[in-house]
MDTraj code that builds the backbone (N, CA, C; nanometers):
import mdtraj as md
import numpy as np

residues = "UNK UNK UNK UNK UNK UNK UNK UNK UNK UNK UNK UNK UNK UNK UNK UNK UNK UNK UNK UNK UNK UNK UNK UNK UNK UNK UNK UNK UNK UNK UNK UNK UNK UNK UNK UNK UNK UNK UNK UNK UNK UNK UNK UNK UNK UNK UNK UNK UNK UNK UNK UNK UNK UNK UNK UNK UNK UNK UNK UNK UNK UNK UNK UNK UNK UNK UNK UNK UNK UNK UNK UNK UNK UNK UNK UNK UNK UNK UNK UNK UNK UNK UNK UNK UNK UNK UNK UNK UNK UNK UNK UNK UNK UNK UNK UNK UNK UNK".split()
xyz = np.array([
    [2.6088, 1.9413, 0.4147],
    [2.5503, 1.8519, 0.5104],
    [2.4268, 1.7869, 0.4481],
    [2.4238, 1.6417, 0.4667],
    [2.3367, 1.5765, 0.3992],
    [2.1959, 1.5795, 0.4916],
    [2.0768, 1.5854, 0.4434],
    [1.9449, 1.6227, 0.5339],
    [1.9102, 1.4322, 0.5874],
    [1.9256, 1.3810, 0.6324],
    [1.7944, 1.2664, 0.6972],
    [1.6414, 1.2908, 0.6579],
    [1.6189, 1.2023, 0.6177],
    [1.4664, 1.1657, 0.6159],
    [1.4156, 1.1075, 0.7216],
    [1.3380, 1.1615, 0.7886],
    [1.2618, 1.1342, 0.8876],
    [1.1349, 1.0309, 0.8604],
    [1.1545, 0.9263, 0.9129],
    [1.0539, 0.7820, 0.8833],
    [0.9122, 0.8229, 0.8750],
    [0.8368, 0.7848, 0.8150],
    [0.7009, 0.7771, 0.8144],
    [0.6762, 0.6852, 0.9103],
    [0.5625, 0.6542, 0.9831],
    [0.4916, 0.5475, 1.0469],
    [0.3663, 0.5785, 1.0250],
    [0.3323, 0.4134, 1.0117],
    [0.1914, 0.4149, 0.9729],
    [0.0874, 0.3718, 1.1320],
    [-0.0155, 0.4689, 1.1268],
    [-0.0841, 0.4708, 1.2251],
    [-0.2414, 0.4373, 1.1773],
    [-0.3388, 0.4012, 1.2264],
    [-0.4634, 0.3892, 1.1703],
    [-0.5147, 0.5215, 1.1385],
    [-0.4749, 0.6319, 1.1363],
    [-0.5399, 0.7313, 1.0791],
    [-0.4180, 0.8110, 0.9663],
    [-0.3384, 0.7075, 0.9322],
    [-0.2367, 0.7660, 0.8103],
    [-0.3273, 0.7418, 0.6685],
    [-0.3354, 0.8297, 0.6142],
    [-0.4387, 0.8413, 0.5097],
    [-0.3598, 0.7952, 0.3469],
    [-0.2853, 0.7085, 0.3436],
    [-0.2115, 0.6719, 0.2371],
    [-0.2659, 0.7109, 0.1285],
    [-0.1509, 0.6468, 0.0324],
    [-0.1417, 0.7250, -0.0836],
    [-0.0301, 0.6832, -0.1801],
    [-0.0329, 0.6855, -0.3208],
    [0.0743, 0.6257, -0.4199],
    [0.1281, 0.7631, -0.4430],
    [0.2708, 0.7876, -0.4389],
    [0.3028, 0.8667, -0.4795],
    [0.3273, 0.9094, -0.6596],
    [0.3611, 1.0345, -0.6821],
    [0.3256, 1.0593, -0.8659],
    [0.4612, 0.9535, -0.9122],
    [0.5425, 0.9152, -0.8645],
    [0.6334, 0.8212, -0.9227],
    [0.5817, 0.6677, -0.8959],
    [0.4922, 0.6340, -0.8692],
    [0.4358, 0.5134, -0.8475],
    [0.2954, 0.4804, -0.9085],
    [0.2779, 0.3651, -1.0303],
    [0.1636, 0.3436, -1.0865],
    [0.1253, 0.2052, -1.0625],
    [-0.0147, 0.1512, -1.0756],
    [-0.0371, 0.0403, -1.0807],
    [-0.0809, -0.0160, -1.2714],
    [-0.0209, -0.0840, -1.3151],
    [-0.0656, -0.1150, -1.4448],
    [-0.0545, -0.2437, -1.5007],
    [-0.1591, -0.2778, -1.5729],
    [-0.1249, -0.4096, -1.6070],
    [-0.0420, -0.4726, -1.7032],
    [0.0014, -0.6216, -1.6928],
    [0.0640, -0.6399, -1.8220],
    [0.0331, -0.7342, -1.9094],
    [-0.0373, -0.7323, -2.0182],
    [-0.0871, -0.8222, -2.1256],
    [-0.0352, -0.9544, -2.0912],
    [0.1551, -0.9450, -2.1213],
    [0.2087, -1.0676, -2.1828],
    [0.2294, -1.1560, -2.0546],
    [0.2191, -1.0869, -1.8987],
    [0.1900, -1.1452, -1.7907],
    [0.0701, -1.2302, -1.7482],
    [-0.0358, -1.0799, -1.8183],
    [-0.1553, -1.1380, -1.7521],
    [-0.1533, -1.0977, -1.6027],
    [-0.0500, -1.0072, -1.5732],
    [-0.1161, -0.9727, -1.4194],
    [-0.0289, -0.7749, -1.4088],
    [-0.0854, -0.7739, -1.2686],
    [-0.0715, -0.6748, -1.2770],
    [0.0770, -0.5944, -1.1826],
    [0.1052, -0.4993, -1.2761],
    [0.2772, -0.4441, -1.1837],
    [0.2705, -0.3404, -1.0973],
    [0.3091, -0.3151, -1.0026],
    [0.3250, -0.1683, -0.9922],
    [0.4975, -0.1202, -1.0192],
    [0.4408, -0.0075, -1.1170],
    [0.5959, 0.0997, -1.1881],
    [0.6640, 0.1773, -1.0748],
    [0.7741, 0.1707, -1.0488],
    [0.8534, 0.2629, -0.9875],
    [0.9790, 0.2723, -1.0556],
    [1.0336, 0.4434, -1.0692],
    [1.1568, 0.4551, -1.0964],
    [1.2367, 0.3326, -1.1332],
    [1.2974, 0.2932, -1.2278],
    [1.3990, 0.1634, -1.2272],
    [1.3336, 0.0230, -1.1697],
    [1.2488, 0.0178, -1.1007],
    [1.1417, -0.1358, -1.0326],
    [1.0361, -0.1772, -1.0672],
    [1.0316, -0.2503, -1.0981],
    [0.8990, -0.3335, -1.1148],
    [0.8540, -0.4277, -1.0018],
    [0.7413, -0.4444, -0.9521],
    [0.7230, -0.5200, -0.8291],
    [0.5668, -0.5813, -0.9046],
    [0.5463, -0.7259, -0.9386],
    [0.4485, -0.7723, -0.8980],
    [0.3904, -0.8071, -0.7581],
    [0.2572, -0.7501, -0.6788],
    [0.2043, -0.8088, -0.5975],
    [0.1350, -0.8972, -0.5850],
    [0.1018, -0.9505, -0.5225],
    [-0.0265, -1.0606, -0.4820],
    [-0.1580, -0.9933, -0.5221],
    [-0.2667, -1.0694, -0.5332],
    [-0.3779, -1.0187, -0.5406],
    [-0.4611, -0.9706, -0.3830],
    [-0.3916, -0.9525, -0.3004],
    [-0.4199, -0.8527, -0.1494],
    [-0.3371, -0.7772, -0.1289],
    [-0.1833, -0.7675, -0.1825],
    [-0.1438, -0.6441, -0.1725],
    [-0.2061, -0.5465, -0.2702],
    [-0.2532, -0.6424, -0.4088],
    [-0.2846, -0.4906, -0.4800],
    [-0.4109, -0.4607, -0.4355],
    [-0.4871, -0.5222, -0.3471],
    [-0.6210, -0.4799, -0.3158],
    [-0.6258, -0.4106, -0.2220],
    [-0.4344, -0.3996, -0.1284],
    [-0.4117, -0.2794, -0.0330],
    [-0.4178, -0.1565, -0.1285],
    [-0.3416, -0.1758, -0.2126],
    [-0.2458, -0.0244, -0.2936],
    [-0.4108, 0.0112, -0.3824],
    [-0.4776, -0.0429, -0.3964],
    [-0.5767, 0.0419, -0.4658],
    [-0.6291, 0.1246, -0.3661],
    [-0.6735, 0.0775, -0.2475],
    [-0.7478, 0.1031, -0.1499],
    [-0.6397, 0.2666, -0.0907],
    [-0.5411, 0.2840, -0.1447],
    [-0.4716, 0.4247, -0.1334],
    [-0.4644, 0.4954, -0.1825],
    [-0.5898, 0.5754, -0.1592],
    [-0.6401, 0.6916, -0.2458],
    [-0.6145, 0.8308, -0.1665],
    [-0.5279, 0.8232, -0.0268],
    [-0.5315, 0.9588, 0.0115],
    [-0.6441, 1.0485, 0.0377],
    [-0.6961, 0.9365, 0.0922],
    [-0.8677, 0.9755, 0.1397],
    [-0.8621, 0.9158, 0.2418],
    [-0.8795, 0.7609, 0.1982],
    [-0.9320, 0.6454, 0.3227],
    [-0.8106, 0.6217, 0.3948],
    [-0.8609, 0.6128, 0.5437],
    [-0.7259, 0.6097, 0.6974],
    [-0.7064, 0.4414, 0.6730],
    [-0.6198, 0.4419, 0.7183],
    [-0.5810, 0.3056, 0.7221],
    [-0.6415, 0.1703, 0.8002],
    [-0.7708, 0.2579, 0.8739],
    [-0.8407, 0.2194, 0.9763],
    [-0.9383, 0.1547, 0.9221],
    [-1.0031, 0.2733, 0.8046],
    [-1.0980, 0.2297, 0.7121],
    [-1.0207, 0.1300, 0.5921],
    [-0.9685, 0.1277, 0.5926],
    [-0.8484, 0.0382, 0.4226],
    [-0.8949, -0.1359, 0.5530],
    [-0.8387, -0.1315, 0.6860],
    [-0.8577, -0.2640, 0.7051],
    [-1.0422, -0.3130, 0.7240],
    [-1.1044, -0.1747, 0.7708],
    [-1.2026, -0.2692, 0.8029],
    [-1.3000, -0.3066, 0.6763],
    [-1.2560, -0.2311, 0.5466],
    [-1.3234, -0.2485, 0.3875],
    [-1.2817, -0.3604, 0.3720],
    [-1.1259, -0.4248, 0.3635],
    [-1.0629, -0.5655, 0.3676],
    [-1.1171, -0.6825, 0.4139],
    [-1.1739, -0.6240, 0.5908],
    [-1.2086, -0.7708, 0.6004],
    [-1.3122, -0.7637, 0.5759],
    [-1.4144, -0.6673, 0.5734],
    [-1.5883, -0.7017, 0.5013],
    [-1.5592, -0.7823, 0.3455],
    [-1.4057, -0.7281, 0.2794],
    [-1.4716, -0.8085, 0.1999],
    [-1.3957, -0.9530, 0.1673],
    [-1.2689, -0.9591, 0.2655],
    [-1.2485, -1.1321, 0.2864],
    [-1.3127, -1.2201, 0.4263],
    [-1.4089, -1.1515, 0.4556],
    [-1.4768, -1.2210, 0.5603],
    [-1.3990, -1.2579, 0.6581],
    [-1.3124, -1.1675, 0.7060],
    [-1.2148, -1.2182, 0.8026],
    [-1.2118, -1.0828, 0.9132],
    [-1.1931, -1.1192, 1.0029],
    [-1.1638, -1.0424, 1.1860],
    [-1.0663, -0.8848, 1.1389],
    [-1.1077, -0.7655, 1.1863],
    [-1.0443, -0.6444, 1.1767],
    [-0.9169, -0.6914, 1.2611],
    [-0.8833, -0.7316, 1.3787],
    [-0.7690, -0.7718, 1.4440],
    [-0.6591, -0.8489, 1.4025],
    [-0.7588, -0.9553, 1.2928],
    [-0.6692, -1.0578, 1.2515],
    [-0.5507, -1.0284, 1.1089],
    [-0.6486, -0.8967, 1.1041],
    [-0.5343, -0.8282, 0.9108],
    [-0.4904, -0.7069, 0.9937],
    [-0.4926, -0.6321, 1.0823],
    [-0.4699, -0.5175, 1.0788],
    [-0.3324, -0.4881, 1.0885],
    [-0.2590, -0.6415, 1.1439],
    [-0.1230, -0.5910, 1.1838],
    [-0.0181, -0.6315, 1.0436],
    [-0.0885, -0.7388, 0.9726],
    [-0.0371, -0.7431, 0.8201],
    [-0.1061, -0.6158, 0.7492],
    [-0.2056, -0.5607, 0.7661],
    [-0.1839, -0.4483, 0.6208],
    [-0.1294, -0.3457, 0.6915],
    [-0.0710, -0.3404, 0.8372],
    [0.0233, -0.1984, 0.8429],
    [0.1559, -0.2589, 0.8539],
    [0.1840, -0.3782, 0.8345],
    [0.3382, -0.3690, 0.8402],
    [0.3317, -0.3802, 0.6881],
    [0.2008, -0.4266, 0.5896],
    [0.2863, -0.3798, 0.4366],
    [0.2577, -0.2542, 0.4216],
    [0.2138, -0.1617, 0.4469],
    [0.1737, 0.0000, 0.4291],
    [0.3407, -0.0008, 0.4746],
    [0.3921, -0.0171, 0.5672],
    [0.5406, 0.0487, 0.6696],
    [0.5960, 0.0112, 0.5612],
    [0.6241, -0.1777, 0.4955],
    [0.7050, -0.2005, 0.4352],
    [0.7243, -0.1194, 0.2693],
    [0.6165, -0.0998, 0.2280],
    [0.5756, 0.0151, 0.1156],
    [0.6479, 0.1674, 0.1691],
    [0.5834, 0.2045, 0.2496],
    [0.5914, 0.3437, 0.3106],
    [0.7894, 0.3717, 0.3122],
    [0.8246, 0.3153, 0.3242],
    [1.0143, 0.2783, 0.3928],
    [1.0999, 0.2706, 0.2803],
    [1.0225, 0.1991, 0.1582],
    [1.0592, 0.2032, -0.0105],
    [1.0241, 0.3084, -0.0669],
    [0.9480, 0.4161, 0.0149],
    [0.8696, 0.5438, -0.1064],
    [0.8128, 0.5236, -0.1924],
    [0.7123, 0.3729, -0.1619],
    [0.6266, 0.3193, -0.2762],
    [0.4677, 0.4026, -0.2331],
    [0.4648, 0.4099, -0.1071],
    [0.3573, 0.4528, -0.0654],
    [0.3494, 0.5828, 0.0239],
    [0.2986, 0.7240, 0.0232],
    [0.3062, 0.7695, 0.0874],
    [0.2298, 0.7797, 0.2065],
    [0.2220, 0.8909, 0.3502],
    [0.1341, 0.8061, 0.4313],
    [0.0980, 0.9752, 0.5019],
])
top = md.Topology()
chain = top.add_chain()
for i, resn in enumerate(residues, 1):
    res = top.add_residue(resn, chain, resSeq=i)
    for name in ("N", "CA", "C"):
        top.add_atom(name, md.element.get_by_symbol(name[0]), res)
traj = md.Trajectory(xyz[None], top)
């Protein structure tokens, strides 16, 4: 009998996190930066990777948005529902744990 994985959801106090199969690194001949997974390569934007740093498995997700908008000068209300649907959309790939 095969087990189910039971979904993560991300809540403002999910304390994310990269899992040990997931790195952020750069690439010379790009000039930008990847994150490594098993068999994938995913370039992000320069605000997703300023999510995925910000996942240190410390800081809640509460604190990840309101560091964001202090530092794009923008409304806690107005990012909060984009950086948890990319935390979910991360979280759902096993790019991010939560």
């Amino acid at each position: 009998m095969i087990e189910e994985r039971q979904r993560a959801v991300v809540s403002l106090r999910s304390t994310p996190s990269l899992p040990k199969h997931v790195r952020i690194q750069f690439d010379p001949v790009r000039q930008a930066f990847a994150v490594l997974s098993p068999e994938k390569v995913f370039w992000p934007n320069e605000i997703s990777l300023d999510i995925l740093r910000r996942c240190d498995g410390r800081s809640d997700v509460g604190h990840i948005i309101a560091d964001l908008a202090a530092e794009y000068g923008a409304e806690e209300d107005e990012i909060a529902s984009d950086v948890t649907a990319f935390l979910q959309e991360w979280a759902d790939k096993l790019l991010v744990k939560l």
